[in-house]
N, C-alpha and C positions, 0 to 999 in steps of 0.2 A: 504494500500500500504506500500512497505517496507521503513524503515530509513535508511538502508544503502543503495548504489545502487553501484555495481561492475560493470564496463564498459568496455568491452575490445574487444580488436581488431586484426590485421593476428599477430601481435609483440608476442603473447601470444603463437599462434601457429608453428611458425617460426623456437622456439626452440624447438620444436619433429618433424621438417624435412619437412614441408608444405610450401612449395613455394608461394610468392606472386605476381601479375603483377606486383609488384615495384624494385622484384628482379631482377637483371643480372641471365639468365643460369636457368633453370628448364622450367618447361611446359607451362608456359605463352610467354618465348620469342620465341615460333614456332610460336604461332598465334597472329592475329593483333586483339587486343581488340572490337572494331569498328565490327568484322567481327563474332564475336563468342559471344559477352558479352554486344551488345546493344540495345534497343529495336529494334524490327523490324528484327532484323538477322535471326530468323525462320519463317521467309514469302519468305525470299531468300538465305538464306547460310543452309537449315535445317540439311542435311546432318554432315557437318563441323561442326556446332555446335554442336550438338546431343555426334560425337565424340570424341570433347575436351573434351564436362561433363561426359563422360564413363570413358576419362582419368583421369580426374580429382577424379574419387570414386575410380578409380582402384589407384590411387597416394595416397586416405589417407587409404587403406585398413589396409597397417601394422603400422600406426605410433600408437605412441602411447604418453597420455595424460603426458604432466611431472607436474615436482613438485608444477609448478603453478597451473595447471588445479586442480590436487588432494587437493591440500590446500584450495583454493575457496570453492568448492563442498565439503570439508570439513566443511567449516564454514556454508555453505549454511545453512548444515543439522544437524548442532548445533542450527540455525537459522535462523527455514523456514520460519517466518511471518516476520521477521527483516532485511532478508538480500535477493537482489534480485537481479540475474544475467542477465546481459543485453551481448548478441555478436552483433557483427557485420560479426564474421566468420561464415562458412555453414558447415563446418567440424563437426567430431562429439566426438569430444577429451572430453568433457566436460560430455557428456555423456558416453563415457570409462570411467571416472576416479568416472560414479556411478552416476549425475549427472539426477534427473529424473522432473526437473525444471526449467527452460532456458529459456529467448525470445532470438530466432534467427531471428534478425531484417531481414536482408537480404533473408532466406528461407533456408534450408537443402538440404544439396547436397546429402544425402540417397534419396530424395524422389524423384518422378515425378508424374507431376498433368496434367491432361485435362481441360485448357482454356473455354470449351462448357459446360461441365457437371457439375465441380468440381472433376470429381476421382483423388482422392491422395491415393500411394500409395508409404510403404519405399522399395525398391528394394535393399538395402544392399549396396552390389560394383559393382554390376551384370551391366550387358550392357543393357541397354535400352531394347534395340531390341532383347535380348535373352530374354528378362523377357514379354515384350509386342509387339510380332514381327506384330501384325494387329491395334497397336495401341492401343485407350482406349477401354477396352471392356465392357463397358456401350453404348459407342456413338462411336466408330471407330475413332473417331478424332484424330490427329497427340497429341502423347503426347510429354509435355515440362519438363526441368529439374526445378524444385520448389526453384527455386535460383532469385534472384531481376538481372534485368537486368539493367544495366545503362540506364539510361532515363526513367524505369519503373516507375509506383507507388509504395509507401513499404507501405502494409497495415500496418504490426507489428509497425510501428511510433508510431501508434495514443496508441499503447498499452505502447510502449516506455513512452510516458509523464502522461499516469494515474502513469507509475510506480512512476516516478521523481516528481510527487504533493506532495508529504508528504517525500519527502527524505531530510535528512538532514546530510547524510556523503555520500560524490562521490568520488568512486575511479577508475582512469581510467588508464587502463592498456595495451598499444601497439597497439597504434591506432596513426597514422597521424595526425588525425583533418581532413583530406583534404576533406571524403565523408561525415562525421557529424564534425562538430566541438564543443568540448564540452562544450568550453569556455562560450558557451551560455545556459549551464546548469547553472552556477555559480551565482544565485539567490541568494537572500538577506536570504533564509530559510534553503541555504546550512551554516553549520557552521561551515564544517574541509572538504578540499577534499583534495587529493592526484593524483599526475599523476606520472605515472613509465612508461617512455619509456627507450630506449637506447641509444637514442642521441636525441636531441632539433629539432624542427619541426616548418616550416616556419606558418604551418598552428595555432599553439597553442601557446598564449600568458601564459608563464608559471608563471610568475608573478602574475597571480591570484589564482594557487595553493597554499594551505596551506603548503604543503611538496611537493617534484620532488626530484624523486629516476630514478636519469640518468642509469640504466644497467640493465640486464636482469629480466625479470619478475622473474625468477627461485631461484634469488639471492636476489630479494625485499620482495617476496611474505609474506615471515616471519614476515617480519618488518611490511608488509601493515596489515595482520590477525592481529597483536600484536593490531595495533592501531585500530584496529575496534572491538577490543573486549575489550580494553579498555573504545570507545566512547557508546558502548551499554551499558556497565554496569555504566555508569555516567547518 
């Protein structure tokens, strides 16, 4: 497992134009969370749902990865067994920017999977329904967007913490705390992390960081690579 672990979250994405539920104004404040993004919504809302996450791939079709994304995935692939990329975003910025190694704890908004069978398949930005208009075509059954629903289970966790066993630099990048909080990463075997948000978070005790680089991931990113290429070659 890797010694470094990269953690980030929508903060990361926010700056190539990707809207969050947290934000004022973009495509989350047409619909009510509860109603499109919780368990159970596709037993009764399917329609509604379905066509939020059509919006939602047609919203990241042209953005594109900035300087953070390409600097990560930079180091990555300086150091693939050393450095290990962890999201919480479903986007696919990470993978623009070259990126062919990634847990997307949450699930990827390219894809949609059948619930009965297992078919996954990546559909691109395409609409659901243009791409599978009879549903799964294995078993017919209503396909879903391959995204964690609030209240769901996240299998990807359990992958989360083999990664975090043997890490010993964390760096967490525009994320809340509010749906993971990472603070409870910060084990006795961590021995330098870093958090880079944009402003202070009720949810994260920053005080247990070794570094907090308060402004954009864009503008940190240099400084966070510096020190992680530093903490590998010691």
């Amino acid at each position: 497992m890797a010694k470094v672990v990269v953690f980030s979250g929508a903060g990361i994405s926010a700056e190539s134009g990707i809207s969050t539920f947290r934000d004022s104004g973009g495509l989350w404040e047409n619909y009510k969370i509860e109603e499109i993004c919780s368990a159970g919504c596709l037993d009764w809302n399917y329609d509604a749902t379905i066509e939020f996450y059509d919006k939602r791939r047609e919203e990241i079709a042209d953005k594109e990865p900035n300087k953070a994304h390409k600097a990560f995935v930079a180091l990555k692939k300086r150091h693939p067994k050393e450095v290990a990329l962890i999201t919480q975003n479903v986007d696919d910025l990470f993978e623009k920017a070259g990126c062919e190694d990634i847990l997307h704890l949450h699930g990827f908004l390219r894809e949609v999977r059948c619930e009965t069978c297992g078919f996954l398949d990546d559909i691109g930005y395409a609409k659901l329904r243009e791409v599978h208009a009879d549903g799964c075509p294995r078993c017919s059954h209503p396909l879903r967007p391959n995204v964690v629903f609030f209240g769901e289970a996240a299998p990807k966790y359990a992958d989360m913490y083999k990664e975090l066993q043997d890490c010993e630099m964390l760096v967490v990048v525009g994320t809340s705390g509010n749906v993971i909080n990472t603070d409870m990463f910060l084990n006795s075997q961590i021995k330098y992390s870093i958090l880079n948000n944009l402003e202070p978070s009720s949810a994260i005790d920053d005080r247990l960081y070794s570094k907090v680089l308060y402004k954009k991931a864009s503008e940190a990113v240099d400084e966070i690579v510096g020190d992680v290429e530093a903490f590998l070659e010691n």
